[in-house]
Biotite code that builds the C-alpha atoms (Angstrom):
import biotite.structure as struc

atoms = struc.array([
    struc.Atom([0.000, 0.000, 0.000], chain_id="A", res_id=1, res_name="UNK", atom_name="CA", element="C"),
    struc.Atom([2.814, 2.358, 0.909], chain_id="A", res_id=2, res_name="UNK", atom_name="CA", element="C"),
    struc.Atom([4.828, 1.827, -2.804], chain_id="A", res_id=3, res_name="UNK", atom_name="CA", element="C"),
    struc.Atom([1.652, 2.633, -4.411], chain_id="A", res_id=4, res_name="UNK", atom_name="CA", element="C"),
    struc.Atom([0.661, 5.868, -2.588], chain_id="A", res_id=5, res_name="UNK", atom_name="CA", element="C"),
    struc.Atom([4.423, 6.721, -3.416], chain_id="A", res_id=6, res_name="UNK", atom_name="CA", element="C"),
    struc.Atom([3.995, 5.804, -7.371], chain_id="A", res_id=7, res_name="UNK", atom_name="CA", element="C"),
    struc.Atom([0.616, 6.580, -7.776], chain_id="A", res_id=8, res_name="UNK", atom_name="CA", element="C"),
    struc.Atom([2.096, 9.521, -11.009], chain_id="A", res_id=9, res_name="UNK", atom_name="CA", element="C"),
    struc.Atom([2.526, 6.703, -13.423], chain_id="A", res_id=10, res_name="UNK", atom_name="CA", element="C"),
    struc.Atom([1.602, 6.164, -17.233], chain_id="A", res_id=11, res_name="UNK", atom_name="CA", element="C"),
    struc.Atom([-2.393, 6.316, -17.377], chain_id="A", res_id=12, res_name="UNK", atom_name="CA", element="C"),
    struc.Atom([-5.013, 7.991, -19.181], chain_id="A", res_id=13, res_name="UNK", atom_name="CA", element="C"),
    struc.Atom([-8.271, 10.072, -18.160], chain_id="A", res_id=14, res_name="UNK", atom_name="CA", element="C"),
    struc.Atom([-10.837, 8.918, -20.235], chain_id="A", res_id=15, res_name="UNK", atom_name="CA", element="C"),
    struc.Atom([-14.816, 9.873, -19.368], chain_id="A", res_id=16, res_name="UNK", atom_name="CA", element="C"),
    struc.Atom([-14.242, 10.824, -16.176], chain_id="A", res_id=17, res_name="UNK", atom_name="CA", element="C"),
    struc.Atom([-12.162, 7.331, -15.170], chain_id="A", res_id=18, res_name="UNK", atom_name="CA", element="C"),
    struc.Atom([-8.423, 6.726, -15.320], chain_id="A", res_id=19, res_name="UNK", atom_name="CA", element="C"),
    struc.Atom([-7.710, 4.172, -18.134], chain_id="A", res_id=20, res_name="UNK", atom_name="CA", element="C"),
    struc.Atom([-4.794, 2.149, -18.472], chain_id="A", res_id=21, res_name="UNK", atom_name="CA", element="C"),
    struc.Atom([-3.375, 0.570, -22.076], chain_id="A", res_id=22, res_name="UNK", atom_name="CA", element="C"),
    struc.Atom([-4.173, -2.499, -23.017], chain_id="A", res_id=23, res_name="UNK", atom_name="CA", element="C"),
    struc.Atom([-2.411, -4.199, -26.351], chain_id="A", res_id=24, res_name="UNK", atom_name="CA", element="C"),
    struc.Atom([-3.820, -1.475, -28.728], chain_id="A", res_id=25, res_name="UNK", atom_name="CA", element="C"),
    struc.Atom([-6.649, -0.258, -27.329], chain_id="A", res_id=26, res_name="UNK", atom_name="CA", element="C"),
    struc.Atom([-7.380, 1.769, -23.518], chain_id="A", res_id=27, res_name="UNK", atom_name="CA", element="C"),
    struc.Atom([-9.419, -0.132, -21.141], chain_id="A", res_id=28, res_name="UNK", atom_name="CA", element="C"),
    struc.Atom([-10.818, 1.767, -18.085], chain_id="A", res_id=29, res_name="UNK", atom_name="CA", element="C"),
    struc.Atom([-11.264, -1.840, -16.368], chain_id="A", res_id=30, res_name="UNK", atom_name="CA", element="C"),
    struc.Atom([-7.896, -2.568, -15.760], chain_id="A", res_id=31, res_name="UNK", atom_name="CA", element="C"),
    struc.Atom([-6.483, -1.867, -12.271], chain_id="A", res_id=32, res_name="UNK", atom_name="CA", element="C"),
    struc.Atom([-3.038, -2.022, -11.356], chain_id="A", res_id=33, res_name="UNK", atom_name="CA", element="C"),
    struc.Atom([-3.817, -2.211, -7.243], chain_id="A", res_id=34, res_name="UNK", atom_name="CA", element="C"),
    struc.Atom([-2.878, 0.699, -4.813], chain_id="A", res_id=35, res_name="UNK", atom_name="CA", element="C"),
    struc.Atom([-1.223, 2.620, -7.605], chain_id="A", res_id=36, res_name="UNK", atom_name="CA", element="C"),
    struc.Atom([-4.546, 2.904, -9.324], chain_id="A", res_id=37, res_name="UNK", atom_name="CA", element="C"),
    struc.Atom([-6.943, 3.511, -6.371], chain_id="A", res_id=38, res_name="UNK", atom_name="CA", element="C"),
    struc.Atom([-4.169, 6.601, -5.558], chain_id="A", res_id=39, res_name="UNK", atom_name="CA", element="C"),
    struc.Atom([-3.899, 7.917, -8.480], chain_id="A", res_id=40, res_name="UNK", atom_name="CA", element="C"),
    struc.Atom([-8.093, 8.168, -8.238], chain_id="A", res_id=41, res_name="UNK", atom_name="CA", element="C"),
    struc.Atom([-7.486, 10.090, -5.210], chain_id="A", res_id=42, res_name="UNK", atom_name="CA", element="C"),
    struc.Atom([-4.691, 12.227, -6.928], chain_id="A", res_id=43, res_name="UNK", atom_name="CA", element="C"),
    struc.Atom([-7.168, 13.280, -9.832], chain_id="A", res_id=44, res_name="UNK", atom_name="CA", element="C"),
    struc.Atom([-9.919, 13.454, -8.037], chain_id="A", res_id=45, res_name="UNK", atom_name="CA", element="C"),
    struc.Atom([-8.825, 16.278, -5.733], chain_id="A", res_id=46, res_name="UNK", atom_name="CA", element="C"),
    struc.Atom([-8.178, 17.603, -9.203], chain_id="A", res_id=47, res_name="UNK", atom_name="CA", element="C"),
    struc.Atom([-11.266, 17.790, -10.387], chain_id="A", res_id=48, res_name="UNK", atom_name="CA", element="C"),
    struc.Atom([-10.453, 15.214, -13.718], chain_id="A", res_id=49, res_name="UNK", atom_name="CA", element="C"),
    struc.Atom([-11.936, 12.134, -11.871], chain_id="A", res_id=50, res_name="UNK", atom_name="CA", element="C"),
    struc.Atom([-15.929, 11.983, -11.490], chain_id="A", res_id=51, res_name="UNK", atom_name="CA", element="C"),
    struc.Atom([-17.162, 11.622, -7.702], chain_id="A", res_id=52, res_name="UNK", atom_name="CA", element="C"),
    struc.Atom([-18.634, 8.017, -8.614], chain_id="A", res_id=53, res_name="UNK", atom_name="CA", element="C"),
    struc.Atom([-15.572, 7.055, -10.692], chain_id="A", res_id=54, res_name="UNK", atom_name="CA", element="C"),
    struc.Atom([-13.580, 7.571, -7.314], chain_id="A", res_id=55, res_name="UNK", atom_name="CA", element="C"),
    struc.Atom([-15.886, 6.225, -4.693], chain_id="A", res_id=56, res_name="UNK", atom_name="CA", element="C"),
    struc.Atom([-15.638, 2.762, -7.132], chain_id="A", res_id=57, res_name="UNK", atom_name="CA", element="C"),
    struc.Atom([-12.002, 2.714, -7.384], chain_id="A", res_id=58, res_name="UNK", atom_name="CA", element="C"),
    struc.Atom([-11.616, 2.784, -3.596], chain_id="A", res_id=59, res_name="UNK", atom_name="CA", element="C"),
    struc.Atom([-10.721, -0.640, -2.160], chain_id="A", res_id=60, res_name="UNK", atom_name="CA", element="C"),
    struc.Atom([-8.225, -2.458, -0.115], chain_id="A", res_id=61, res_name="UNK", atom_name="CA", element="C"),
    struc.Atom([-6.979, -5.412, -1.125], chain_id="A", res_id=62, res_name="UNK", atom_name="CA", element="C"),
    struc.Atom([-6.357, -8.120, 1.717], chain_id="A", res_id=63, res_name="UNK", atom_name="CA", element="C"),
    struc.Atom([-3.912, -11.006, 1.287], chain_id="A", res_id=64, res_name="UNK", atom_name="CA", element="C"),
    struc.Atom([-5.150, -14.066, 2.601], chain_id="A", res_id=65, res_name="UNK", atom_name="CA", element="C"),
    struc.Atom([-2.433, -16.608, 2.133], chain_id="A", res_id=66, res_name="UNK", atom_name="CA", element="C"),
    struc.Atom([0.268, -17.651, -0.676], chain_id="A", res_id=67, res_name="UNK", atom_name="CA", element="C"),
    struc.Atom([1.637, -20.962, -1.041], chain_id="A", res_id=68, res_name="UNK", atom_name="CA", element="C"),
    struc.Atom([3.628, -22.759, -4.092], chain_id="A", res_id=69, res_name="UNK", atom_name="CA", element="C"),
    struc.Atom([2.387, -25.675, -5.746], chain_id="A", res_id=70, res_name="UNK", atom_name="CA", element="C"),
    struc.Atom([6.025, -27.051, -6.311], chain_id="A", res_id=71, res_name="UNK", atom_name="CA", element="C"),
    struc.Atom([5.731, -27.753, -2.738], chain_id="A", res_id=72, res_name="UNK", atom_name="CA", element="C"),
    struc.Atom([2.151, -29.373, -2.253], chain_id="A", res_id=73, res_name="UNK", atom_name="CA", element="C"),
    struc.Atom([3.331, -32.889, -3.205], chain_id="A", res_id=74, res_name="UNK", atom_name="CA", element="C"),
    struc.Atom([5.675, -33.140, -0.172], chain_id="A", res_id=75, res_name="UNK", atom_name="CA", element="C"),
    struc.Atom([2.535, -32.997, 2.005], chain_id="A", res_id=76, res_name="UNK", atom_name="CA", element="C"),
    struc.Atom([1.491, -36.401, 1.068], chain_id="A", res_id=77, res_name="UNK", atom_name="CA", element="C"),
    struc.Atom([2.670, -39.955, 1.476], chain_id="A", res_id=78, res_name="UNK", atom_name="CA", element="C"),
    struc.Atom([1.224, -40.969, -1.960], chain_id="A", res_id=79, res_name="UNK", atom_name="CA", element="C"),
    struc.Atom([-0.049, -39.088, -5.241], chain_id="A", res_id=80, res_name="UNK", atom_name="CA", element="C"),
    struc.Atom([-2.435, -41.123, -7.434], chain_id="A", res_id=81, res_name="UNK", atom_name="CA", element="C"),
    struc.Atom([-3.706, -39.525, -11.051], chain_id="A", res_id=82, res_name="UNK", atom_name="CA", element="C"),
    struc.Atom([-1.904, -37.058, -12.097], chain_id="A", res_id=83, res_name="UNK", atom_name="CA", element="C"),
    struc.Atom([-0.503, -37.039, -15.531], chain_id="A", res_id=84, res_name="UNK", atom_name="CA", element="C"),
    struc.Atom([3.192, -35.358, -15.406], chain_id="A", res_id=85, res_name="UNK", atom_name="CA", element="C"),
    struc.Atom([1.668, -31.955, -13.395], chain_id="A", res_id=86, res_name="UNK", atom_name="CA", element="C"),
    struc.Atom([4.255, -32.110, -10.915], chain_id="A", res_id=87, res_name="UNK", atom_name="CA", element="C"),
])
C-alpha cells in the first residue's frame, strides 16, 4: 500500500471521467493495477479530472489471505495417485 501511494504519477489515461490504463492497442478503463490505481483516483480526483462516482468505485483495499507454491504441495502427502506429469 505504501509503494503505491508513493507511485501513484505513473503512465495512465483520463478517459470519461475514469483513469484508463493501455491495453495491447486499445485503452481499457477496467484494468487496475492495485494501490497505484486507487491513488492515483485520489490524486485526480482532488483535481477535479476524476468523477465523484468514478472515485468512490475505485476505492478498495486489497487483503492477502495466504500464498503458497504448488512445487511444494506434493511433499505434504505420502502418496499421489492420477496425475498425468503436473508435478
Amino acid at each position: 500500500m505504501v509503494s503505491g501511494a508513493f507511485s501513484y504519477k505513473h503512465d495512465y489515461f483520463i478517459v470519461d471521467n475514469k483513469i484508463a490504463y493501455k491495453d495491447n492497442d486499445s485503452i481499457s478503463p477496467s484494468l487496475s493495477y492495485g494501490y497505484k490505481t486507487v491513488f492515483a483516483n485520489l490524486y485526480e480526483y482532488k483535481r477535479g479530472n476524476v468523477s465523484k462516482l468514478s472515485y468512490e468505485n475505485a476505492l478498495e483495499i486489497s487483503l492477502a489471505i495466504a500464498e503458497f507454491s504448488y512445487a511444494l504441495l506434493p511433499g505434504y502427502f505420502r502418496n499421489i495417485i492420477g496425475v498425468t506429469g503436473t508435478l
